[in-house]
N, C-alpha and C positions, 0 to 999 in steps of 0.2 A: 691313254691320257691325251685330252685337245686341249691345248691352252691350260687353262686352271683346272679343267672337270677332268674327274677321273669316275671310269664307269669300270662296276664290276656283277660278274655272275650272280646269283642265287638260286639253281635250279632243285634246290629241297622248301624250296618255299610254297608253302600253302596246298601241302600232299603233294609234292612235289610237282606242281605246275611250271613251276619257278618264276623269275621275275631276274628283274637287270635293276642296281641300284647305281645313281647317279651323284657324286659327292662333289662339293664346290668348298676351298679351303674359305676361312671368317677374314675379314679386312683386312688380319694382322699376319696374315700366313697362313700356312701350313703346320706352323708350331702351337697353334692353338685350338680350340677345335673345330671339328668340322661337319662342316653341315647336309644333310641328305637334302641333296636339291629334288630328286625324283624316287620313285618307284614304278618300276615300266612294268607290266602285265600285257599277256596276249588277251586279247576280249574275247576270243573263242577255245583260250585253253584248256585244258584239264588236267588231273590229276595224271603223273606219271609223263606230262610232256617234260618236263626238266628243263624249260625256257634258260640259258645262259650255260648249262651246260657245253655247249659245244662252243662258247667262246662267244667273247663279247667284242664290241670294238665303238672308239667314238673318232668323227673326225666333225669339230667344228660344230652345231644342230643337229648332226646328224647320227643316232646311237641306232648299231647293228647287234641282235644277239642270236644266235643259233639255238635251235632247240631238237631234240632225241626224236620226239612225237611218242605218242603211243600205240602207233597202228603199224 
């Protein structure tokens, strides 16, 4: 979590390429709901990298996600 945004893994996403989602709470908090600000993809993934699997992290603009690879 940076500030408001909280990013998390998906590495079973899309044959398991995976992806990082990125959530921003609605004007009224965190008690209400909340909104998928992103969905991060590698542009040269494929099936079986597991992008987020090895852990995700945000500081500030800046979202980091680790990925297994397939090779």
């Amino acid at each position: 979590m940076s500030g408001s945004a909280i990013v998390a893994g998906a590495p079973g996403y899309a044959s398991d390429q995976g992806a990082a989602y990125m959530f921003v709470p609605e004007p009224t908090g965190w008690s209400g709901e909340v909104h998928q600000a992103a969905r991060l993809t590698a542009s040269d993934g494929g099936p079986g990298d597991d992008l987020g699997e090895a852990g995700v992290a945000i500081s500030g603009n800046t979202v980091v996600a680790g990925a297994r690879g397939n090779g």
